[in-house]
Biotite code that builds the C-alpha atoms (Angstrom):
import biotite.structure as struc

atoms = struc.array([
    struc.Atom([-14.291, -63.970, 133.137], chain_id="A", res_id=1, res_name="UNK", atom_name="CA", element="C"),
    struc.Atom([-13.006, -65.309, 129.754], chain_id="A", res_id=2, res_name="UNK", atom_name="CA", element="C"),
    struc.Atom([-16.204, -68.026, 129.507], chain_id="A", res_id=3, res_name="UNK", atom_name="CA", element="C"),
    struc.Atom([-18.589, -65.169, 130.472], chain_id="A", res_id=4, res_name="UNK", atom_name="CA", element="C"),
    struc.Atom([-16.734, -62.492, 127.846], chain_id="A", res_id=5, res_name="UNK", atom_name="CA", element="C"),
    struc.Atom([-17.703, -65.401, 124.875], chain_id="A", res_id=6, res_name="UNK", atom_name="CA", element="C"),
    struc.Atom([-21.074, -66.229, 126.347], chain_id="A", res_id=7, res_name="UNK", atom_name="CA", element="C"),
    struc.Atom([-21.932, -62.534, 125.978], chain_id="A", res_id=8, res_name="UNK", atom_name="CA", element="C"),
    struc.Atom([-20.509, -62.049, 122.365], chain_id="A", res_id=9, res_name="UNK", atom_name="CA", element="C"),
    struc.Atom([-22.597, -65.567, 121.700], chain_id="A", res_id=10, res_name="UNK", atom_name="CA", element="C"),
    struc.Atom([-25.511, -64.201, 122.714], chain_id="A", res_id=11, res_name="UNK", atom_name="CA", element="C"),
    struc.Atom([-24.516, -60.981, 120.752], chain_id="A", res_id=12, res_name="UNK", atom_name="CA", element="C"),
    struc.Atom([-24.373, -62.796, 117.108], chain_id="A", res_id=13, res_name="UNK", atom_name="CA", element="C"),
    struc.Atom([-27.720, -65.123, 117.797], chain_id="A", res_id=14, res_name="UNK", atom_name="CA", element="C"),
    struc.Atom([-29.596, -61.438, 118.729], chain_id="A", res_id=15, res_name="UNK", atom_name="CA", element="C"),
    struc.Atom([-28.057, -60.287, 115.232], chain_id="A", res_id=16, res_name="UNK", atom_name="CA", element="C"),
    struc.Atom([-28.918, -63.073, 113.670], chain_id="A", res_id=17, res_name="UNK", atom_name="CA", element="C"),
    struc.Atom([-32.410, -63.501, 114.545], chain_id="A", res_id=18, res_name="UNK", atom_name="CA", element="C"),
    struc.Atom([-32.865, -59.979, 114.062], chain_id="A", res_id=19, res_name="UNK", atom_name="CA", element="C"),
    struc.Atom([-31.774, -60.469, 110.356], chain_id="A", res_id=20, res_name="UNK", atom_name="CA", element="C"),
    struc.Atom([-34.219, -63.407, 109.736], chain_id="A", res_id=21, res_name="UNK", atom_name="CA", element="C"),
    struc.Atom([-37.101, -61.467, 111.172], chain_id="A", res_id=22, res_name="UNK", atom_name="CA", element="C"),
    struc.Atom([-35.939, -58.885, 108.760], chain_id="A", res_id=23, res_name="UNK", atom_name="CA", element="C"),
    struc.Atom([-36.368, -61.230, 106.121], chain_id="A", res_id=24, res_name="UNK", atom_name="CA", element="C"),
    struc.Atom([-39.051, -62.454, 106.698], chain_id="A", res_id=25, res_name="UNK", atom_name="CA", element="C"),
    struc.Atom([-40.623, -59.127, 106.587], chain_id="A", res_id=26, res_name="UNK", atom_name="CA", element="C"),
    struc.Atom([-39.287, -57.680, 103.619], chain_id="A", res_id=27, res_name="UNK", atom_name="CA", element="C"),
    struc.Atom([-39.320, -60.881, 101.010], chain_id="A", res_id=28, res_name="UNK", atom_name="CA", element="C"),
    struc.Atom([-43.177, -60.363, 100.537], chain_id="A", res_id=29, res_name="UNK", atom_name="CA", element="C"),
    struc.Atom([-42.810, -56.615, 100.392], chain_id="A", res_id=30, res_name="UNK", atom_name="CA", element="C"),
    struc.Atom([-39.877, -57.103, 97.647], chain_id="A", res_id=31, res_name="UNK", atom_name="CA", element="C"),
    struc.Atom([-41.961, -59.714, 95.932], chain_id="A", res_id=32, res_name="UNK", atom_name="CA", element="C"),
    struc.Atom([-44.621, -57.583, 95.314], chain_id="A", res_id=33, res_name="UNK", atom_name="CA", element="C"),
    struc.Atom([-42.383, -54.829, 93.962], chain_id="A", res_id=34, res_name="UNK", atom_name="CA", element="C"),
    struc.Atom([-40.658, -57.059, 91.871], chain_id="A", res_id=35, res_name="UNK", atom_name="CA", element="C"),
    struc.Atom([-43.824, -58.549, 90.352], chain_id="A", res_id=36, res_name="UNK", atom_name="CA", element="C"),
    struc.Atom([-45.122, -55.124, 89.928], chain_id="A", res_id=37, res_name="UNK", atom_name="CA", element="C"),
    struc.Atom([-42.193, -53.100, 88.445], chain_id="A", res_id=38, res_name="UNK", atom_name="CA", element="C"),
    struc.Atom([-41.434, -56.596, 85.923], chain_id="A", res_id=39, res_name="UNK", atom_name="CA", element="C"),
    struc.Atom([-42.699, -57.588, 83.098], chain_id="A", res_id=40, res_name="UNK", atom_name="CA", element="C"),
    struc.Atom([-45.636, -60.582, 83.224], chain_id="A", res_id=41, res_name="UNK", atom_name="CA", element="C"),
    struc.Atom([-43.687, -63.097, 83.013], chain_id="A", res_id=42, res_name="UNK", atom_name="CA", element="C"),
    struc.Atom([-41.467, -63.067, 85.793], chain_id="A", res_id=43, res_name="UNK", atom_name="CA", element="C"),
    struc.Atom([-41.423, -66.407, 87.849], chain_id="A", res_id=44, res_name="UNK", atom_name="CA", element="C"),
    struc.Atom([-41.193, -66.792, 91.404], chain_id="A", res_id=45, res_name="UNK", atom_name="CA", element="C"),
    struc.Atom([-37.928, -68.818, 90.719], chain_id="A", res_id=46, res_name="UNK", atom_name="CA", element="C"),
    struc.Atom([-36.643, -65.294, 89.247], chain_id="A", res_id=47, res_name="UNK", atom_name="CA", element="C"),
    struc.Atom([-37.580, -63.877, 92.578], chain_id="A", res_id=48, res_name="UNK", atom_name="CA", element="C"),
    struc.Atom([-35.900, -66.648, 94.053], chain_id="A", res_id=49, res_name="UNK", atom_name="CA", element="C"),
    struc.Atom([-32.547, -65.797, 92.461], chain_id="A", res_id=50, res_name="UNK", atom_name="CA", element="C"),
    struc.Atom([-32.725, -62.344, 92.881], chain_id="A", res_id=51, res_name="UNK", atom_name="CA", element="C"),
    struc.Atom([-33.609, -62.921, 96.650], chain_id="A", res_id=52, res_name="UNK", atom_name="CA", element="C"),
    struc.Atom([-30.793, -65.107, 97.349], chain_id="A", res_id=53, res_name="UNK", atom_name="CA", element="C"),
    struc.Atom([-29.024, -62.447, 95.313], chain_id="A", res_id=54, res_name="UNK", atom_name="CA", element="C"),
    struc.Atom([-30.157, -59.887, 98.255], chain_id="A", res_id=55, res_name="UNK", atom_name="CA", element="C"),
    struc.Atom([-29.478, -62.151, 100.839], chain_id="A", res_id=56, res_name="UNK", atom_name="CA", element="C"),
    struc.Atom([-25.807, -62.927, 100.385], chain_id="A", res_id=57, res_name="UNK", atom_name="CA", element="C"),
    struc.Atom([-25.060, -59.452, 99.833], chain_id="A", res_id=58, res_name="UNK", atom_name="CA", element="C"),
    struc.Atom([-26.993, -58.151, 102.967], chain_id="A", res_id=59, res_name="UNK", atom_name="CA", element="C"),
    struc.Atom([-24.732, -60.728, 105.165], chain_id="A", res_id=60, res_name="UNK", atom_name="CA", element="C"),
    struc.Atom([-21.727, -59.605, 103.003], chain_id="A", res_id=61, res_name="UNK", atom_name="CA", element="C"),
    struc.Atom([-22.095, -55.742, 103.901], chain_id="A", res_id=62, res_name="UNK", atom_name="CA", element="C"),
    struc.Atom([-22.809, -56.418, 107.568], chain_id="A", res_id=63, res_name="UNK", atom_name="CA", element="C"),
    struc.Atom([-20.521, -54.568, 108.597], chain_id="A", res_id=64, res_name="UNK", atom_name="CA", element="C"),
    struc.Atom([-21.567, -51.325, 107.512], chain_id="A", res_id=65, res_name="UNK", atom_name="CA", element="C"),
    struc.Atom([-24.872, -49.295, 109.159], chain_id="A", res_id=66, res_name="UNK", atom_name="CA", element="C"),
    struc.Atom([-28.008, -49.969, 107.354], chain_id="A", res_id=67, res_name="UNK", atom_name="CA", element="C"),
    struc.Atom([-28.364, -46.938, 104.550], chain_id="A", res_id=68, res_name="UNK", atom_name="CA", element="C"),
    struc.Atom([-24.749, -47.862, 103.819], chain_id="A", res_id=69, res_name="UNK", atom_name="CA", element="C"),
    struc.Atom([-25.517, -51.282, 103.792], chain_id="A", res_id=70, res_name="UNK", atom_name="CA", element="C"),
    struc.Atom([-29.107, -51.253, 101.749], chain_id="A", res_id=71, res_name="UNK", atom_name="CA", element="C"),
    struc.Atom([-26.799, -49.261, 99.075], chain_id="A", res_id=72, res_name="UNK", atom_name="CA", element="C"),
    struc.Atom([-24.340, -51.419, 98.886], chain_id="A", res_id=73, res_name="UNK", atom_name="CA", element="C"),
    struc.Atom([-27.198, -54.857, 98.044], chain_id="A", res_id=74, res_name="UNK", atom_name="CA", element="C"),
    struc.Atom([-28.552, -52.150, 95.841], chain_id="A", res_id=75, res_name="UNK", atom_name="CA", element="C"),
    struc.Atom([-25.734, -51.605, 93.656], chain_id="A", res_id=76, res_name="UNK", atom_name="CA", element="C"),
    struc.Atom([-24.874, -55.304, 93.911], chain_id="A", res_id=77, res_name="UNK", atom_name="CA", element="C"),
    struc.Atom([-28.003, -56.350, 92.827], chain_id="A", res_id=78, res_name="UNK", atom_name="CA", element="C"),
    struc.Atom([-29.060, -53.633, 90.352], chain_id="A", res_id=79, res_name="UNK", atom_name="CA", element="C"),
    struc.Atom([-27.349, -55.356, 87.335], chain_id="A", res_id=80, res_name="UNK", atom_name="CA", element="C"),
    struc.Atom([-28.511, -58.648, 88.533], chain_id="A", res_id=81, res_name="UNK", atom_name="CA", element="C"),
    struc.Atom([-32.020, -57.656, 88.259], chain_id="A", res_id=82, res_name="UNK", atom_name="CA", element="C"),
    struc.Atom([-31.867, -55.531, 85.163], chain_id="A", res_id=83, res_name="UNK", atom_name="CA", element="C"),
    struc.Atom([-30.908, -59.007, 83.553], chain_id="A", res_id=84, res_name="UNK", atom_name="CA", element="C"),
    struc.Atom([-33.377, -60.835, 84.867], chain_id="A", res_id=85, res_name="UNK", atom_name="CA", element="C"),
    struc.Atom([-35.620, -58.434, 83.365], chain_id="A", res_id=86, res_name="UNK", atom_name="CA", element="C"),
    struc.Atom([-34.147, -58.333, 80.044], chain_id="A", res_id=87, res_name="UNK", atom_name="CA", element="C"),
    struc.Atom([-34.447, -61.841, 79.536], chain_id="A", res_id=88, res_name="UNK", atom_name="CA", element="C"),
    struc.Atom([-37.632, -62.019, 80.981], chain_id="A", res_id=89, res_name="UNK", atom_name="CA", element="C"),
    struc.Atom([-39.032, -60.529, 78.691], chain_id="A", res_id=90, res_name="UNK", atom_name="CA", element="C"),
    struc.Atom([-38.063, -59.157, 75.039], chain_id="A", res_id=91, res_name="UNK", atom_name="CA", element="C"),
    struc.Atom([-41.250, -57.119, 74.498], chain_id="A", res_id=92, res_name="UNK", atom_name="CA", element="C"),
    struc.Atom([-41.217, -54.031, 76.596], chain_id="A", res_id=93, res_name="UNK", atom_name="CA", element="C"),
    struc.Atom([-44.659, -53.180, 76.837], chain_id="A", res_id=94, res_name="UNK", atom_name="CA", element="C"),
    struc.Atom([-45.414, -55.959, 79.085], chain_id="A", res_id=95, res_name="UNK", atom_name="CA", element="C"),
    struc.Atom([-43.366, -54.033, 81.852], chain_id="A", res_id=96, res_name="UNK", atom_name="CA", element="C"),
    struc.Atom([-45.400, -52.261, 84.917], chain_id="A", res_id=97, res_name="UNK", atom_name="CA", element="C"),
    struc.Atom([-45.088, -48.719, 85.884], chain_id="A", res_id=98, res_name="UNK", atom_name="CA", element="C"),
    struc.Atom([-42.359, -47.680, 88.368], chain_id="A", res_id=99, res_name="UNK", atom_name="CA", element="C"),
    struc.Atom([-44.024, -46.772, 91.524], chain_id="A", res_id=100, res_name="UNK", atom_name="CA", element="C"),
    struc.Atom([-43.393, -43.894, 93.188], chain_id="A", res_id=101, res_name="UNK", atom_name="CA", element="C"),
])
């Protein structure tokens, strides 16, 4: 009873994770774009790259929570992150996009 009780919870946490990496794997490109977008020009793909392992660690950090709770929490852990990223970027402001809707 005890070996089947951590087989099931086993199975449990490879379900979760898999279902986080397919996750990922969806939204990277999405946020990519947006990033791109929203940035100024000269944002690198290795500032993407920070900022999404940025997203990443904090996702798995507030897995606890349910996922508006969660996506707020990255959000606010990554806002000032990204508003750096930005600011160094890029001094001149004009090359920035337009915030999409």
């Amino acid at each position: 009873m005890i070996c089947s009780s951590r087989l099931y919870v086993l199975c449990q946490a490879l379900d979760l994770r898999a279902l986080d990496r397919v996750f990922f794997n969806a939204a990277k490109p999405e946020l990519s774009a947006l990033y791109r977008r929203t940035g100024p020009e000269t944002i690198t793909p290795v500032i993407f790259d920070q900022a999404w392992a940025g997203i990443t660690a904090s996702w798995r950090k507030h897995n606890e929570f349910d996922i508006q709770v969660q996506s707020e929490e990255v959000a606010a852990d990554l806002a000032h992150e990204i508003l750096d990223d930005l600011i160094t970027s890029a001094s001149n402001t004009s090359s920035y996009g337009p915030i999409p809707a």
